[in-house]
py3Dmol code that shows the C-alpha trace and the ligand (Angstrom):
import py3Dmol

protein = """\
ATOM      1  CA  UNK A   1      12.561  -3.995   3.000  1.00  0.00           C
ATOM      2  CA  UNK A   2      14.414  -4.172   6.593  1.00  0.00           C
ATOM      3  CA  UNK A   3      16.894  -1.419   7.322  1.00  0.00           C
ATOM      4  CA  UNK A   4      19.351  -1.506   9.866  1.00  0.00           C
ATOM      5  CA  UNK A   5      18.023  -0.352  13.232  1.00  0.00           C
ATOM      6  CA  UNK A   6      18.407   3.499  12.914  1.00  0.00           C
ATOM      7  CA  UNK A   7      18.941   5.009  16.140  1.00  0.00           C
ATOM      8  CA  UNK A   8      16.269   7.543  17.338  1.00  0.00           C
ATOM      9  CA  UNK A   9      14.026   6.817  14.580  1.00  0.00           C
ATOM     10  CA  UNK A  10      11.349   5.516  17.102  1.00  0.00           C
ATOM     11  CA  UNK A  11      11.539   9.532  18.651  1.00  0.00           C
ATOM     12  CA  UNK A  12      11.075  11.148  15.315  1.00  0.00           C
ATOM     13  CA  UNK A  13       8.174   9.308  14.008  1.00  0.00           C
ATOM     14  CA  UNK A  14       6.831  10.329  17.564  1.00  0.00           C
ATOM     15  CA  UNK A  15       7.075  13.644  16.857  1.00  0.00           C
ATOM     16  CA  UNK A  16       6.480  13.911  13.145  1.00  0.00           C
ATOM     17  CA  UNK A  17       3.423  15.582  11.973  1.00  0.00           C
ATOM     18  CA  UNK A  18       3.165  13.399   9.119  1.00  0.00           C
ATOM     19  CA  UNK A  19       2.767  10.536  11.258  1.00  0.00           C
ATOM     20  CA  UNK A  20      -1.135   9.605  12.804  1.00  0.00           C
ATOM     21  CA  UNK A  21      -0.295   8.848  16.494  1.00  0.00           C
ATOM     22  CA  UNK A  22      -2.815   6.788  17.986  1.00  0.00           C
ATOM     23  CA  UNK A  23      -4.226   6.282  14.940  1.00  0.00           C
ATOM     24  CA  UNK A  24      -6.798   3.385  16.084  1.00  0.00           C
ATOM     25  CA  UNK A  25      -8.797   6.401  17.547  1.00  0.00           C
ATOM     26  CA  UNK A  26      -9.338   8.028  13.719  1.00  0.00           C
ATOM     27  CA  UNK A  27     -10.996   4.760  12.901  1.00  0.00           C
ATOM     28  CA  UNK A  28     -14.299   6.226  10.744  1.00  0.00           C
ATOM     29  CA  UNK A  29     -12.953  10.039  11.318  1.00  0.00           C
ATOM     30  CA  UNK A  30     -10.170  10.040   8.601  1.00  0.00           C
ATOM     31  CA  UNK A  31     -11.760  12.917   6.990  1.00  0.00           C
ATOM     32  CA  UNK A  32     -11.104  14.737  10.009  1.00  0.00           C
ATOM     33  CA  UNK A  33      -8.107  14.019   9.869  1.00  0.00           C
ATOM     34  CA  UNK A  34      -7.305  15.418   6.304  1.00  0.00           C
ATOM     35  CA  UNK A  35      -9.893  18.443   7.016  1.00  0.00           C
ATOM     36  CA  UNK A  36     -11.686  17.578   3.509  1.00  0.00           C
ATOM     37  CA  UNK A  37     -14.037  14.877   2.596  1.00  0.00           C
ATOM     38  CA  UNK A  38     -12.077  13.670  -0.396  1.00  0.00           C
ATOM     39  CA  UNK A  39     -11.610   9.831  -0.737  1.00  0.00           C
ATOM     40  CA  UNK A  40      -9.159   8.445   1.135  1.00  0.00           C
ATOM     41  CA  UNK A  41      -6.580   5.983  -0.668  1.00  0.00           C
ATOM     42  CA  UNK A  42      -3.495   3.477   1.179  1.00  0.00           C
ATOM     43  CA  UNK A  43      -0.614   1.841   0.224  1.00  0.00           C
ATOM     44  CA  UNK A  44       0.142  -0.910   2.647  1.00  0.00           C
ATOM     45  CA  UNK A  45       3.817  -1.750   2.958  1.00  0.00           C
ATOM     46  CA  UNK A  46       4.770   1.420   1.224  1.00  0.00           C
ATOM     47  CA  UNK A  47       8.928   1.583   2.356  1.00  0.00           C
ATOM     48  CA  UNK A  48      10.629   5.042   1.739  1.00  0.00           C
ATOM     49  CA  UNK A  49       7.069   6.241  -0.057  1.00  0.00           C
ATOM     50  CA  UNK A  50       8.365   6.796  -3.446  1.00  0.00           C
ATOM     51  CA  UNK A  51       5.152   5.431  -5.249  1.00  0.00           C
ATOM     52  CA  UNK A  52       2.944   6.913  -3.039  1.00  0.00           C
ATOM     53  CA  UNK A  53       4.112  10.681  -2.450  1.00  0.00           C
ATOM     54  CA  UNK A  54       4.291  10.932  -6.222  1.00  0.00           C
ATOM     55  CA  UNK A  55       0.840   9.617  -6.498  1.00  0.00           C
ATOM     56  CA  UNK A  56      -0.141  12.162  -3.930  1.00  0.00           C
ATOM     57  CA  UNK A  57       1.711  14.947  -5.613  1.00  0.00           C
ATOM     58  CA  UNK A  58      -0.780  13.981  -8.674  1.00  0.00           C
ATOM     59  CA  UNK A  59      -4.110  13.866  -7.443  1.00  0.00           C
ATOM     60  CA  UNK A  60      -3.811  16.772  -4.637  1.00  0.00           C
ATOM     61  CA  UNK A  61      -7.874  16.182  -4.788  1.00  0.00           C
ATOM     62  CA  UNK A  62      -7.472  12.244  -2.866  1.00  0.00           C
ATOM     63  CA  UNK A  63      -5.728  11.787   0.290  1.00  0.00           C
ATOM     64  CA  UNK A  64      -3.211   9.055   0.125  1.00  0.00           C
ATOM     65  CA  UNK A  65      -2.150   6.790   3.723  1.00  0.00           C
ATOM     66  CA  UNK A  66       1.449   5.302   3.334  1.00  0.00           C
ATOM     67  CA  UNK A  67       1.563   2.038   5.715  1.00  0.00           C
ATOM     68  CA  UNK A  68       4.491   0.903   6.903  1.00  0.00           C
ATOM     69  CA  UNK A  69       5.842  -2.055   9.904  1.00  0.00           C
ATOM     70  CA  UNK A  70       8.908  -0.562  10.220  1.00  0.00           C
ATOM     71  CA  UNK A  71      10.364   2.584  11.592  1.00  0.00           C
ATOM     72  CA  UNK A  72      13.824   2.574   9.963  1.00  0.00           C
ATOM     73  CA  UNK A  73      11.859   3.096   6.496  1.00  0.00           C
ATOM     74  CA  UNK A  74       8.948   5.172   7.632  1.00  0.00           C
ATOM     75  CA  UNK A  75      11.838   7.355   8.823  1.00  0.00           C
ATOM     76  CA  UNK A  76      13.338   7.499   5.448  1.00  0.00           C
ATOM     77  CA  UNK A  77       9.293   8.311   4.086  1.00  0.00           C
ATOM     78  CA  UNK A  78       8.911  11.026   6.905  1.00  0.00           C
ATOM     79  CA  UNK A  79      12.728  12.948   5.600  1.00  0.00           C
ATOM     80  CA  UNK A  80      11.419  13.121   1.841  1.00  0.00           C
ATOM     81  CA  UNK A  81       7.925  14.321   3.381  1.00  0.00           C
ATOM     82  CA  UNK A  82      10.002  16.648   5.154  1.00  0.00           C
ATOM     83  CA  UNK A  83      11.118  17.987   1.594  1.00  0.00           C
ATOM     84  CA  UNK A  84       8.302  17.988  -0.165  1.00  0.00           C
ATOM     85  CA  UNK A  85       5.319  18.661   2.273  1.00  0.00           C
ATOM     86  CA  UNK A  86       2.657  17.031   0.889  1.00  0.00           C
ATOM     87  CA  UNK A  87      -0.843  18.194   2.536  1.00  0.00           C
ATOM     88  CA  UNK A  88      -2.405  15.429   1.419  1.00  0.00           C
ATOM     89  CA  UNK A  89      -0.205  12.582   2.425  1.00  0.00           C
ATOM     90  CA  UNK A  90      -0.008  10.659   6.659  1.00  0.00           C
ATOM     91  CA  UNK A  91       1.807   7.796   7.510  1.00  0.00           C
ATOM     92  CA  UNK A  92       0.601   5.072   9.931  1.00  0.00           C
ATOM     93  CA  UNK A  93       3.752   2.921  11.596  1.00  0.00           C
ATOM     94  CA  UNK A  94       1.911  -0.354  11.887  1.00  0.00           C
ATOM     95  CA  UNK A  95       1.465  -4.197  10.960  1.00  0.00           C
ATOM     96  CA  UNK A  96      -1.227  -4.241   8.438  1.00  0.00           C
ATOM     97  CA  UNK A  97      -2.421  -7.630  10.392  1.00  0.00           C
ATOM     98  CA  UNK A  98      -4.432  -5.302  12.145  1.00  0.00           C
ATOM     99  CA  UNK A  99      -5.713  -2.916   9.395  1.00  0.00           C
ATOM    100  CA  UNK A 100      -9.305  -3.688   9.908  1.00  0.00           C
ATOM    101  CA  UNK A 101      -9.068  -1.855  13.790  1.00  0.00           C
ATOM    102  CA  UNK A 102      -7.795   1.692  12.150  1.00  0.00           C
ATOM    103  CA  UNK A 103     -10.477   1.954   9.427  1.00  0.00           C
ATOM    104  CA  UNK A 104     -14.307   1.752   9.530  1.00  0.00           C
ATOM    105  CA  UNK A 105     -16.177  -0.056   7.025  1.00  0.00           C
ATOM    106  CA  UNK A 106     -15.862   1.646   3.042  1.00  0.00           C
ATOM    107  CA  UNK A 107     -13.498   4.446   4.457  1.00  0.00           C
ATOM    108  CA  UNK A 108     -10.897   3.540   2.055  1.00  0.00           C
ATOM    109  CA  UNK A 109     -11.785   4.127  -1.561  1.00  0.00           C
ATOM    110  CA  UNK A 110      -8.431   2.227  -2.772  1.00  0.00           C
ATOM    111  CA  UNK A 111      -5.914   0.056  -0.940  1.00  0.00           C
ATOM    112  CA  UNK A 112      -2.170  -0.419  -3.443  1.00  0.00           C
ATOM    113  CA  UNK A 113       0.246  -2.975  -2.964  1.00  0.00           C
ATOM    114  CA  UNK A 114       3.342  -2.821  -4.495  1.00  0.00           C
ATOM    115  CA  UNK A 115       6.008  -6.160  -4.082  1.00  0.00           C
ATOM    116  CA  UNK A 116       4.740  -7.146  -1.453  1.00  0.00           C
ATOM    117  CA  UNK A 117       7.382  -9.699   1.118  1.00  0.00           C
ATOM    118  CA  UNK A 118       6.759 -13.501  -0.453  1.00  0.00           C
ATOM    119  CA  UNK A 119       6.835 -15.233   2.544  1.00  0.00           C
ATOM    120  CA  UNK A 120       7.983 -17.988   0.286  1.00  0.00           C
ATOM    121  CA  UNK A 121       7.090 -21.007   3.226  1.00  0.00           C
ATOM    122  CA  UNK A 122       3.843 -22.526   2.666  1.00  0.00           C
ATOM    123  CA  UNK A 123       3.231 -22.281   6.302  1.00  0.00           C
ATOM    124  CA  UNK A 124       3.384 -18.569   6.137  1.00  0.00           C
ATOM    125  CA  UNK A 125       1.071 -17.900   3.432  1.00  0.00           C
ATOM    126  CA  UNK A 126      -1.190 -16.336   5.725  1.00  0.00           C
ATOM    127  CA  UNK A 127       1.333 -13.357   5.752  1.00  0.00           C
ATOM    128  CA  UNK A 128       1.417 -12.550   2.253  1.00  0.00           C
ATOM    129  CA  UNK A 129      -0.399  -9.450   2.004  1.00  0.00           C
ATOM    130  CA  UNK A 130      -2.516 -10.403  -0.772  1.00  0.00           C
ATOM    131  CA  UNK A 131      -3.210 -13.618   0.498  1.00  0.00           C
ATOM    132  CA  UNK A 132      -7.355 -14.613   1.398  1.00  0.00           C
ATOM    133  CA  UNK A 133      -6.500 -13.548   4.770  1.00  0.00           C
ATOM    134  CA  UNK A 134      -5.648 -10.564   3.813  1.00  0.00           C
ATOM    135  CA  UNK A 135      -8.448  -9.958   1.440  1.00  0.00           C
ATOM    136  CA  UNK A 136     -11.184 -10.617   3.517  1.00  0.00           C
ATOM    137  CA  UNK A 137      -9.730  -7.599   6.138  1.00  0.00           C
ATOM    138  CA  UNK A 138      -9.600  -5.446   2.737  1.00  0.00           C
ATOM    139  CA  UNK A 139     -12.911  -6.193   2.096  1.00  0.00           C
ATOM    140  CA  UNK A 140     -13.588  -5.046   5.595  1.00  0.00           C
ATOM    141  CA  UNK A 141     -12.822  -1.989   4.921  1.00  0.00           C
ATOM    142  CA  UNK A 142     -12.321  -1.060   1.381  1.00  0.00           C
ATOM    143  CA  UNK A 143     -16.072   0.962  -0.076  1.00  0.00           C
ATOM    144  CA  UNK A 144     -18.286  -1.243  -1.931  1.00  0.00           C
ATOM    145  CA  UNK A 145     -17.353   0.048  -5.636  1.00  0.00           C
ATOM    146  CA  UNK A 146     -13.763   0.203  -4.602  1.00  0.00           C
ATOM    147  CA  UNK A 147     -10.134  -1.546  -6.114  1.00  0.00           C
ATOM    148  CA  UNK A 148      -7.253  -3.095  -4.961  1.00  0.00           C
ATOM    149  CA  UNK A 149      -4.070  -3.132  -7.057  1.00  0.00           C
ATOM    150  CA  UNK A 150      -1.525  -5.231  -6.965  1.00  0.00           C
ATOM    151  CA  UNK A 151       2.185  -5.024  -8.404  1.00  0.00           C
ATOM    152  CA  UNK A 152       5.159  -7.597  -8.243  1.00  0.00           C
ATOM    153  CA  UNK A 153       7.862  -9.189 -10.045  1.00  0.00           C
ATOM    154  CA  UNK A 154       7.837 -12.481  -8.080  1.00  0.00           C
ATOM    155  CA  UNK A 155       5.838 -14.810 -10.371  1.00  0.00           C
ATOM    156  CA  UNK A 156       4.956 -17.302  -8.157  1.00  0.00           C
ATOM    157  CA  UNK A 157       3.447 -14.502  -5.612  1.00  0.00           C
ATOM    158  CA  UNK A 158       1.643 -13.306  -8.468  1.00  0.00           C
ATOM    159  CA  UNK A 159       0.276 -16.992  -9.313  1.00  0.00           C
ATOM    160  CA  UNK A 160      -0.711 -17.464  -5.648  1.00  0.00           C
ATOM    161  CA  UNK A 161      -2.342 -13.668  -5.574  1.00  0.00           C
ATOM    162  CA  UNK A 162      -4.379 -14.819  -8.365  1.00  0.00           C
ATOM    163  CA  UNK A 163      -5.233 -18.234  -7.233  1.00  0.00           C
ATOM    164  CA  UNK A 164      -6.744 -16.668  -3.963  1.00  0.00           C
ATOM    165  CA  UNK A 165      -9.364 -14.491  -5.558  1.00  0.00           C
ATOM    166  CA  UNK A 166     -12.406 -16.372  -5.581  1.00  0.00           C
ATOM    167  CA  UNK A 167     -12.083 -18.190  -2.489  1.00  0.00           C
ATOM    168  CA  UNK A 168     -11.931 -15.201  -1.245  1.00  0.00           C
ATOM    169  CA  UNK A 169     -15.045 -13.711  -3.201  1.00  0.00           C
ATOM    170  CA  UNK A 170     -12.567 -11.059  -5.503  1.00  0.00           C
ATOM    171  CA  UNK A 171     -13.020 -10.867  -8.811  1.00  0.00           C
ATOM    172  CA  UNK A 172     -10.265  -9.305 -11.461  1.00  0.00           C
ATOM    173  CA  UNK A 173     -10.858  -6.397 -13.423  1.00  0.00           C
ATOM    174  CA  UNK A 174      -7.706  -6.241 -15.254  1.00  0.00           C
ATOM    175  CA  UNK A 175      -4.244  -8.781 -15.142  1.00  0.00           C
ATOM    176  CA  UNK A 176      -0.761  -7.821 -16.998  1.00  0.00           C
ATOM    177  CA  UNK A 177       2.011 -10.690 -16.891  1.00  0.00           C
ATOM    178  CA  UNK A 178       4.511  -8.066 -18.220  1.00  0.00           C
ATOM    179  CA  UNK A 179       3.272  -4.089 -17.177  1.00  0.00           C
ATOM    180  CA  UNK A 180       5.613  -2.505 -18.748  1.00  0.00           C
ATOM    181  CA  UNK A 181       4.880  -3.643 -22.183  1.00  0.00           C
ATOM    182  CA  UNK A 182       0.979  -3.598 -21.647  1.00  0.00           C
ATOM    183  CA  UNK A 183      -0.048  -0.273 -23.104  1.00  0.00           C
ATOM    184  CA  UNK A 184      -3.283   0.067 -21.686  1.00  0.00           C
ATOM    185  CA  UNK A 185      -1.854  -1.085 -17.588  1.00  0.00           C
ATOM    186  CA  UNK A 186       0.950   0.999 -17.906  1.00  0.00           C
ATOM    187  CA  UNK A 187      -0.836   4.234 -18.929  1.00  0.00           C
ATOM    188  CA  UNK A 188       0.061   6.563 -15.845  1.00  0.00           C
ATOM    189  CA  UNK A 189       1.928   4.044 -14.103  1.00  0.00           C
ATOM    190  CA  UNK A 190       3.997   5.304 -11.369  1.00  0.00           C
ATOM    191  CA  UNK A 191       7.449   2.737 -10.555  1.00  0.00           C
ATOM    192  CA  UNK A 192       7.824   2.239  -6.781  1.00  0.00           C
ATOM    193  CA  UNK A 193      11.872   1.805  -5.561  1.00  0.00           C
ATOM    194  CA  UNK A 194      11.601  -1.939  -6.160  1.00  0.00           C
ATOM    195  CA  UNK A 195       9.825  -1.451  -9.698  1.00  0.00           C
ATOM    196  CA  UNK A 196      12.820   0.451 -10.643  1.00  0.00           C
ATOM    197  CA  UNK A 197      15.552  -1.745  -9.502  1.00  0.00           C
ATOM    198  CA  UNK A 198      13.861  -5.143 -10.399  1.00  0.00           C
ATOM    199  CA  UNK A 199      12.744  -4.002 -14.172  1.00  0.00           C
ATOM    200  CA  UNK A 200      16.235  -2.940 -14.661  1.00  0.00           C
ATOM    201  CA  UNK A 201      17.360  -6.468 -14.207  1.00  0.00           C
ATOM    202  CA  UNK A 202      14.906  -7.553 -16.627  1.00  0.00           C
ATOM    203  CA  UNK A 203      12.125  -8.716 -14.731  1.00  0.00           C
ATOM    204  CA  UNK A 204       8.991  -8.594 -16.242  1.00  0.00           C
ATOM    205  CA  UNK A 205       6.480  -6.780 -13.913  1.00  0.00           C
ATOM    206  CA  UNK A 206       3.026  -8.286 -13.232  1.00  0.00           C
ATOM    207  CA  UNK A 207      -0.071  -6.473 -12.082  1.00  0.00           C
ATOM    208  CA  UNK A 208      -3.573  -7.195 -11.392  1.00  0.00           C
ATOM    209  CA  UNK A 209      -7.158  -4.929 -10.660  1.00  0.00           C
ATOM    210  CA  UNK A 210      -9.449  -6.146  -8.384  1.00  0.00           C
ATOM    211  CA  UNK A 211     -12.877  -5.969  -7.168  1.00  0.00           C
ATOM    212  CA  UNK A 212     -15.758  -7.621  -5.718  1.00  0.00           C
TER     213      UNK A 212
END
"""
ligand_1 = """\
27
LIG
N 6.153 -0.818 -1.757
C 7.572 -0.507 -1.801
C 8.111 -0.637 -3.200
O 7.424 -1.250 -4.043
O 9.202 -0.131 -3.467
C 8.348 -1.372 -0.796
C 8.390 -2.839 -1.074
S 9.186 -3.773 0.214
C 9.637 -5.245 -0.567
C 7.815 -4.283 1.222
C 7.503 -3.323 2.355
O 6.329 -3.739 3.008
C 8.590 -3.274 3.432
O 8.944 -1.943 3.684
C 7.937 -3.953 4.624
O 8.438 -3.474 5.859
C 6.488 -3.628 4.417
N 5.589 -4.602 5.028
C 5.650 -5.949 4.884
N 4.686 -6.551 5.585
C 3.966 -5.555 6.179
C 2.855 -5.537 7.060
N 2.292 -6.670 7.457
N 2.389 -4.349 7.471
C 2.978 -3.188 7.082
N 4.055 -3.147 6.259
C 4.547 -4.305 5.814
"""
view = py3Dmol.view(width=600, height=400)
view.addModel(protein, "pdb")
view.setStyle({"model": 0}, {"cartoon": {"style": "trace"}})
view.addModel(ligand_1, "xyz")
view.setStyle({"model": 1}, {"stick": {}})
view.zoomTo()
view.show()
């Protein structure tokens, strides 16, 4: 997701308190952050929030981080934060190329990605957020015990997502081709924005739990 350049959005995510500033410095002090010591969870690409903020609004006992590389959607995150206030809920404005210099070592007790880009060109597999790249700065900094989960209606993501597990040392827990008619997957699922707009056009969604 790439919005149009939205003037002054770079000022209010300045100023927002639902924004970390400088958040390399909380790196092993999230709880601080929060004021609790309840586990800490992250969506990484999260757009407007949607999935996320509902999540939070859920389990007001886990604190949720909402990732995002560009401010003209983490502005349009911070205006429905702005309605709904969640205490437990920051955002970090950030490439998640660099996720392993924010968080210490097992800070995160979850990490969600939801339709992820495709970078489609071979060459730029190494961008694909669930690519082994990106797993082995997850495993950097996910806890031991933890999980990632992974959602997306692009098939041949989801092929390559799966093919990269055990070079990359992962393991899956649970895989759905089609989540919304998998009973057991779909129990408490939340749709993100592109969820809703790509099972309406009949896309099956797919879905995989992992661990290591
Ligand atoms: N997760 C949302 C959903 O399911 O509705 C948004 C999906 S959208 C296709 C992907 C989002 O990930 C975009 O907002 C994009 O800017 C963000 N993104 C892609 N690569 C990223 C990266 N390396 N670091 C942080 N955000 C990223």
């Amino acid at each position: 997701m790439r919005l149009r350049n939205i003037a002054g959005s770079r000022e209010v995510i300045k100023e927002s308190p639902f924004v970390v500033q400088d958040a390399e410095t909380k790196k092993g002090m999230w709880n601080h952050v929060f004021g609790n010591d309840h586990p800490i969870q992250a969506e990484i690409g999260m757009g407007k929030g949607r999935f996320l903020m509902e999540l939070a609004a859920r389990n007001p006992q886990i604190n949720y981080i909402g990732i995002e590389k560009y401010s003209s959607v983490l502005l349009r995150a911070i205006q429905k934060m702005e309605e709904l206030n969640l205490p437990n809920v920051r955002f970090i404005r950030m490439d998640a190329e660099d996720i392993t210099e924010f968080f210490a070592q097992g800070e995160l007790d979850k990490i969600y990605l939801n339709f992820s880009d495709p970078w489609p060109k071979d060459r730029h597999a190494k961008r694909r957020l669930p690519s082994r790249q990106f797993l082995e700065r997850y495993d950097k900094i996910l806890k031991r015990d933890g999980r990632l989960e992974f959602k997306t209606d692009n098939r041949d993501l989801f092929d390559f997502a799966l093919e990269e597990l055990e070079p990359a040392g992962w393991k899956a827990e649970a895989v759905t081709f089609d989540l919304h008619h998998d009973e057991k997957m779909c129990e408490g699922n939340i749709m993100t924005e592109y969820e809703e707009r790509f099972s309406s056009q009949g896309n099956p969604i797919c879905k995989y739990i992992i661990y290591r």
